[in-house]
C-alpha positions, 0 to 999 in steps of 0.5 A: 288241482283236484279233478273229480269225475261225476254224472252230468247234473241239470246245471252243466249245460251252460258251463258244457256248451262253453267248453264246447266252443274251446274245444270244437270246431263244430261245437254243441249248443246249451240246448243239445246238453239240456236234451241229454241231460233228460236222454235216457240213452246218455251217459255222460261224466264230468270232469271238475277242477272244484267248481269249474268243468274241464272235461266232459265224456258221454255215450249213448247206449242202444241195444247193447252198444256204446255210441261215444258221442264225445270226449273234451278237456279243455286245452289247459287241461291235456296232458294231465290225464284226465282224459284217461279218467274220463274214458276209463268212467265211460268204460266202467259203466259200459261193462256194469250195463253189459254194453259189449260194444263201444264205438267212436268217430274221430278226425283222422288228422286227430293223431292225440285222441287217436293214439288215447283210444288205442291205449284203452283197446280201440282199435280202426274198423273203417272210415267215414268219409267227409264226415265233418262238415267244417272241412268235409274231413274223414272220420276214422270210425274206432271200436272196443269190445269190452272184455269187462262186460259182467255177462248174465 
């Protein structure tokens, strides 16, 4: 296994919108991956195993923040790593776009993803209530300043 981290490219979305449905009980369409790919707020990195994706991580970035619309790694794929990856890329270009703010909603029975943020600095900063519309469950909203931002 070989896992590379690159910018998503015209010809993901199929391959994004699958994974989407392993990973996602309210999963994305081929066309929300298509209309980020032209997005100029998006930023988003892949994670491949050769030609096959297995990750994928993006943010939006809106007046100096950092909006984390998603992180997946498909379920044969965890415990490897390569969210880590992911999350440290999406980081990186925060700082290198002077976004001083990251901010992310995750499930609250979500303990993994949970406890993965905190390991990069997100900390709580409060609670969307029924936010998911599968199961009307709470979102905890999570936040990082970034230390890192290159100030002008």
């Amino acid at each position: 296994m070989m896992i590379t981290i690159n910018r998503l490219k015209k010809n993901d979305p199929p391959q994004l919108a699958e994974l989407d449905k392993r990973c996602f009980a309210i999963p994305w369409s081929e066309k929300a991956f298509e209309d980020e790919v032209n997005n100029k707020l998006a930023h988003y990195f892949i994670a491949r195993d050769g030609g096959k994706i297995v990750g994928y991580a993006g943010f939006w970035e809106v007046c100096g923040e950092g909006d984390i619309t998603n992180i997946a790694v498909d379920a044969e794929y965890r415990r490897q790593h390569i969210g880590s990856m992911l999350i440290k890329a999406l980081i990186k270009e925060a700082a290198d776009m002077n976004t001083e703010l990251l901010t992310l909603e995750v499930r609250r029975s979500n303990i993994a993803a949970q406890g993965l943020y905190k390991k990069y600095g997100f900390k709580e900063i409060g609670i969307r209530k029924g936010y998911y519309s599968d199961n009307r469950e709470d979102a905890l909203i999570m936040a990082r300043y970034n230390a890192d931002c290159k100030k002008q």
